[in-house]
N, C-alpha and C positions, 0 to 999 in steps of 0.2 A: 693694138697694144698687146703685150705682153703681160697674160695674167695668172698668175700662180694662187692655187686654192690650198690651204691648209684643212685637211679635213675633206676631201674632195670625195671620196664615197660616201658620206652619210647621204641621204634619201633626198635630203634638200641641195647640197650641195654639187650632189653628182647631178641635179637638175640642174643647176645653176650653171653648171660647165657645159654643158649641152646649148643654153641658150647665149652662152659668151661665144663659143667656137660659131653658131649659126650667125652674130653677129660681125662676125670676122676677126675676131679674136685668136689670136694664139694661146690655147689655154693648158695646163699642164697642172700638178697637184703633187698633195702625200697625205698621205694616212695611214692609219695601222686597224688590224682588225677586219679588214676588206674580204669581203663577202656577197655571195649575188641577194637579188640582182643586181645592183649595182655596178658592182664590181663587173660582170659581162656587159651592160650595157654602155660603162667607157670602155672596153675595152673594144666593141663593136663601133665603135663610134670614132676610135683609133686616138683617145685622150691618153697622152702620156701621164704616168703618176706612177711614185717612186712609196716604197713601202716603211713607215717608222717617221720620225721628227728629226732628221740628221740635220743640224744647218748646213752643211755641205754639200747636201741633196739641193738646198735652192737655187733658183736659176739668177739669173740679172733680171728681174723681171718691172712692170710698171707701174702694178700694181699688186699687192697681195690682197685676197679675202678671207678673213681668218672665219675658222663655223665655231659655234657656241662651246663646244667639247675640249676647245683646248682652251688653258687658262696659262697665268701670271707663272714661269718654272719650267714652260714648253721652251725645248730648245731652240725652236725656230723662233716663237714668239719672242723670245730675251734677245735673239739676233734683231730682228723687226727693230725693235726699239729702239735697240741700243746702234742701230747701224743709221736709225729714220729714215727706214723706206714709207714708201705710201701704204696706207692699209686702209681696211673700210670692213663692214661685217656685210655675210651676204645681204642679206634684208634691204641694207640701206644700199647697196649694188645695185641688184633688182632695181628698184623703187627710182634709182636716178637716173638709171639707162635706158629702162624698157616700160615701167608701169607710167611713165609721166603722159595723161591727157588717154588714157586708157581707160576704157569701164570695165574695171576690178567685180570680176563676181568672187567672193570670198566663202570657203566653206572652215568657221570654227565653233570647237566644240570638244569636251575629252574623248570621245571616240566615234567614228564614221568616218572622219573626214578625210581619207585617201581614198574609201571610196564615193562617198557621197559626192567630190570634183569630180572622179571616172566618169561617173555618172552623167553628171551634167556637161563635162566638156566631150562623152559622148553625145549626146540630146544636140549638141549645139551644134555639131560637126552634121549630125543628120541631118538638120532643119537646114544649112548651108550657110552656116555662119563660121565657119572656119577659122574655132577659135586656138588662141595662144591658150597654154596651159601650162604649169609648172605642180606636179603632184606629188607628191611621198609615197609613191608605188608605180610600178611600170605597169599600166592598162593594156589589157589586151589588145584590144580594137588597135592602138597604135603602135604597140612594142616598145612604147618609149615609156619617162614619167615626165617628160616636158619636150613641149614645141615653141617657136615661134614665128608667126603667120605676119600677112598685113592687115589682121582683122582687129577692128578696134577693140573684139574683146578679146579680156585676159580671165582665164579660170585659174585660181591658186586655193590650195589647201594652208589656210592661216593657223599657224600654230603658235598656242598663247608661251611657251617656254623661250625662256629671255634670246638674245640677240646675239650675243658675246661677250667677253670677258671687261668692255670696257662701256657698253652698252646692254645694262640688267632690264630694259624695255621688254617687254614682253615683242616677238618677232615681226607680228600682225599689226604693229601698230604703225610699220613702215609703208602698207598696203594701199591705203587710204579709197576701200572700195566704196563702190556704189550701190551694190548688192551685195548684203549678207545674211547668210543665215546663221543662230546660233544652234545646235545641234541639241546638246546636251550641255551640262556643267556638273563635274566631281570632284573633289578633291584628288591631283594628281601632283606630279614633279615635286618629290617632298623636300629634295634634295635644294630647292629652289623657293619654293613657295612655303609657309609656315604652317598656313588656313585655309580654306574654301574661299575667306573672303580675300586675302591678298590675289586669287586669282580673279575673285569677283572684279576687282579694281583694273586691273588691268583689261577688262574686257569692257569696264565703263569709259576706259582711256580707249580703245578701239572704237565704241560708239561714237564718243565723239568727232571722230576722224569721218564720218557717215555722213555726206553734203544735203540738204535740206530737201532733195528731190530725190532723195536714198531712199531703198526700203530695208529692214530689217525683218527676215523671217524669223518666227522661234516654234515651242512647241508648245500647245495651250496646256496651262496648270502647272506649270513645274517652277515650282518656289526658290530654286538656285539662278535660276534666269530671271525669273519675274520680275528677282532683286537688283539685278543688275539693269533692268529697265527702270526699277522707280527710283536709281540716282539720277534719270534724267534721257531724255534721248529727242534727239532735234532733227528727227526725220522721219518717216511713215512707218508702220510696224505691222506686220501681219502674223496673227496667228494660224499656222497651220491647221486642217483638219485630222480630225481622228479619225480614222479607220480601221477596220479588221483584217485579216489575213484568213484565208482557206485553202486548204492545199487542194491541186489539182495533179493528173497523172503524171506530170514533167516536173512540176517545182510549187509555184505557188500564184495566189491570186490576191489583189487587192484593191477598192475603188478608190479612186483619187478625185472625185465628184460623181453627184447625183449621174452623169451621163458617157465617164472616160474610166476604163477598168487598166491595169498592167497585169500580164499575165505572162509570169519568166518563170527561169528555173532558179532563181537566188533562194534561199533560206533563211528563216526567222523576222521576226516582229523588226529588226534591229535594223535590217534593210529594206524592210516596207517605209521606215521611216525617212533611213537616207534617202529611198527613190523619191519619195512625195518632198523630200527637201530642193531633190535635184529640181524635179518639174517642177517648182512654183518658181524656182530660182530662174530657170529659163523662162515661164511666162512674163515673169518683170521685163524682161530684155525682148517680149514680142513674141516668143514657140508659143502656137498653139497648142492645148492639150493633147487633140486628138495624135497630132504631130508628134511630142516629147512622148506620149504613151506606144507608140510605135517604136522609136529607138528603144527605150527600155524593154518592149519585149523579147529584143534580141541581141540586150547587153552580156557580153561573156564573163565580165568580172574583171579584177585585179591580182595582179601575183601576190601572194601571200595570205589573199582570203578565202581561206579554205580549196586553196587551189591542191587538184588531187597532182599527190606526186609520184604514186608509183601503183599500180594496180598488180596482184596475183590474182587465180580464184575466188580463191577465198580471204582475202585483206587488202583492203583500202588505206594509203599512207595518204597525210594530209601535211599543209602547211599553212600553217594561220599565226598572222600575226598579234590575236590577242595578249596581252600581257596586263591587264588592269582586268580584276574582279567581273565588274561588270558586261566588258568583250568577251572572258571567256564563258560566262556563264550564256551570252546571247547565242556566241559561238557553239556551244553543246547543246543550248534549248533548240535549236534550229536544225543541229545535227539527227537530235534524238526524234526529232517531228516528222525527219525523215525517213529513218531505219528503222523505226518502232524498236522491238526487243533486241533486236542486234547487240552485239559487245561493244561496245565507245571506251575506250580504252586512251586516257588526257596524259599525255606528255608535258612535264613544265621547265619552263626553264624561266628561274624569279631573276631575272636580269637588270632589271630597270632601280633605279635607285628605291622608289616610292617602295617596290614593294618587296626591296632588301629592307627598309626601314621599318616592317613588320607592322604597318598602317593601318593597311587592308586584310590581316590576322584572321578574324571570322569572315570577314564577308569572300574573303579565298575559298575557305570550308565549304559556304552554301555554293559558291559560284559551279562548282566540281560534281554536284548534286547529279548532272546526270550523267555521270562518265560510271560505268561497271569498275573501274580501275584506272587508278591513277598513281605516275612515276614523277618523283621531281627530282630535280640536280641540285644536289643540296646548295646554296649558295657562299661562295670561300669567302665573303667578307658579309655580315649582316647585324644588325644589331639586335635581334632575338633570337629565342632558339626556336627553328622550325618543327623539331622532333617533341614541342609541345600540343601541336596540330595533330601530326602526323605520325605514323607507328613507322619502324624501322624498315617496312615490308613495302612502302611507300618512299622512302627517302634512297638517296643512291648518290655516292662518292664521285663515280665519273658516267659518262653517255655511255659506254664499253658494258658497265654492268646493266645501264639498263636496256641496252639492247638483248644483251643476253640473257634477262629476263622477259620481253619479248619471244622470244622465242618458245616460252611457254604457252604462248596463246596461238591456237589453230586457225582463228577467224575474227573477222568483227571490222574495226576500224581504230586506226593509229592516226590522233590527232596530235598533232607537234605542235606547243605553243610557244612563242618564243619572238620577241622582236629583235635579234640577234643572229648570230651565225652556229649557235650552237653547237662546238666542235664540230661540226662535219656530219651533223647525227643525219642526213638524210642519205647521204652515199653508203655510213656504218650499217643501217638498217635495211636499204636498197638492198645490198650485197649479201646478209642474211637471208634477207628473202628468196633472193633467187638461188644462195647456194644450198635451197632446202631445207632451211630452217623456217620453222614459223610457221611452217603451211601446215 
């Protein structure tokens, strides 16, 4: 078939075209906004896709799969309708072609969950189970953010934000795994969701989709989940343990039982968590400890998580996808655990609807606690004023000025936070560097 993706870079979708073309698919897309990685990784993969919502851009195609970001006004979408082609959302794609009679490990939760799947669909790959996976980040270990294998399992990163313009489901509920864990829960997608507890519900709609020989991992004591188990849950549940974290000469240390330790270079409490999510998730499905504690000692990471992007002497540029209070504060506690006094120096870019909607106002404040200095891009559409927070010497018009404010710092570390493409600011600030500034 002939499949045409609307939306085809977003993180899920340019996965989705990866596992359409490997199923013999003729796959092809558009979108605007395109930015890596994704953006490199079709184009390494040699996925045709045309740039903007032109309907002229569409092909004759057999089916379309529209992604959650374009709505009722998109000029392809008004073509769709009004022409009644086929269309479907990815989720319910996915879920009819590839996930049917598959054991679904699902990892959701407001935040970990691109890489807390890395994780485990690395584990799985080590132990020799050679798993399918479709993630919202390109993994190291494989260069990709989705494969698919002839192994009965499938690792996905479930994300509770709806489905599409004509399917308001939350996305995970198309999954229908066997193994999930829930991460964490926050208020997030404001733009979408009203309360904590609209999102609570939709995760008690996900449980239910959990077959009676399911397990559900969570995290013990945390009262936004706890609640979403006592409306009900009709399959095994296991509360994770607690552990500590101690840093060692490479990165850090943490025991996952009385008799199995992991001992990698990752940073902060925030990824002791994901690992120990990873590994229990894989012992459901048969890894031994000793086994899953092995691969994670020599997990690389994910693009975007604090992946270093440019090194001088003396300055460290980073790229992390944090964008919710809570990520970047995990994000800088884990940084600063590592560089002790060093300059951390937080780049923001308030991009995401939630936290244009001025939601997260203080808990932003504390999150920034240990950055020496912090730059934000003010945001051109928002519904408070940020200059309430923040003094002028802090706030900044375009990337251009704060690069070149940047350039007043000799040393330290430039951490970029942004789940975006952020004008360009990593090639802007690359090229300062090297042409002598900054250092």
């Amino acid at each position: 078939m002939h499949i045409h993706i609307l939306g085809i870079a977003g993180t899920f979708m340019g996965s989705l075209a990866l596992i359409a073309e490997h199923l013999g698919h003729t796959v092809s897309g558009q979108d605007q906004g395109v930015y890596p990685p994704m953006s490199v990784q079709l184009d390494e993969q040699n996925i045709n896709f045309t740039h903007g919502y032109n309907a002229d851009d569409m092909p004759q195609a057999d089916v379309f799969i529209i992604g959650n970001a374009l709505s009722r006004g998109n000029e392809c979408v008004e073509e769709i309708l009004t022409k009644q082609y086929s269309y479907t959302s990815g989720a319910q794609w996915l879920s009819e072609n590839v996930l049917q009679n598959k054991w679904v490990l699902a990892v959701s939760g407001t935040h970990g969950k691109t890489t807390t799947a890395s994780m485990l669909a690395c584990i799985l790959d080590y132990a020799g189970y050679n798993p399918s996976f479709l993630i919202g980040g390109v993994v190291e270990e494989f260069g990709v953010s989705s494969r698919l294998t002839d192994s009965n399992f499938f690792v996905i990163e479930a994300d509770e934000y709806d489905t599409a313009f004509f399917d308001k489901r939350s996305k995970f509920v198309h999954y229908h795994p066997k193994t999930l864990v829930i991460n964490n829960l926050e208020f997030d997608h404001a733009d979408i969701f009203d309360s904590l507890k609209d999102i609570q519900k939709q995760f008690h709609h996900l449980i239910r989709t959990i077959p009676s020989d399911g397990l559900i991992l969570h995290p013990q004591h945390t009262t936004s989940v706890d609640e979403v188990l006592a409306m009900g849950v009709y399959s095994s549940t296991q509360a994770l343990p607690v552990s500590s974290l101690s840093s060692t000469n490479t990165g850090t240390e943490f025991m996952v039982n009385e008799k199995h330790t992991v001992s990698w270079n990752l940073l902060g409490e925030h990824n002791m968590q994901n690992g120990l999510n990873a590994i229990y998730m894989a012992h459901h499905v048969g890894v031994p400890f000793d086994v899953a504690c092995e691969a994670l000692n020599t997990f690389k990471g994910i693009k975007r998580r604090l992946e270093v992007k440019h090194q001088t002497n003396n300055i460290t540029l980073y790229d992390d996808f944090a964008h919710h209070p809570t990520a970047i504060k995990t994000t800088l506690q884990g940084l600063r655990a590592k560089v002790g006094d060093q300059t951390i120096v937080a780049i923001l870019e308030l991009r995401s609807n939630t936290m244009k909607s001025g939601i997260h106002q203080q808990t932003l404040v504390n999150a920034l606690i240990d950055a020496d200095q912090v730059l934000i891009l003010k945001p051109q559409s928002s519904t408070w004023d940020i200059s309430t927070l923040f003094d002028q010497s802090t706030l900044f018009d375009s990337v251009d000025d704060i690069v070149k404010q940047l350039s007043n710092t000799s040393q330290g570390h430039f951490v970029v936070m942004s789940n975006g493409g952020f004008d360009d600011i990593f090639s802007k600030i690359t090229t300062n560097l090297n042409s002598g500034e900054g250092k």
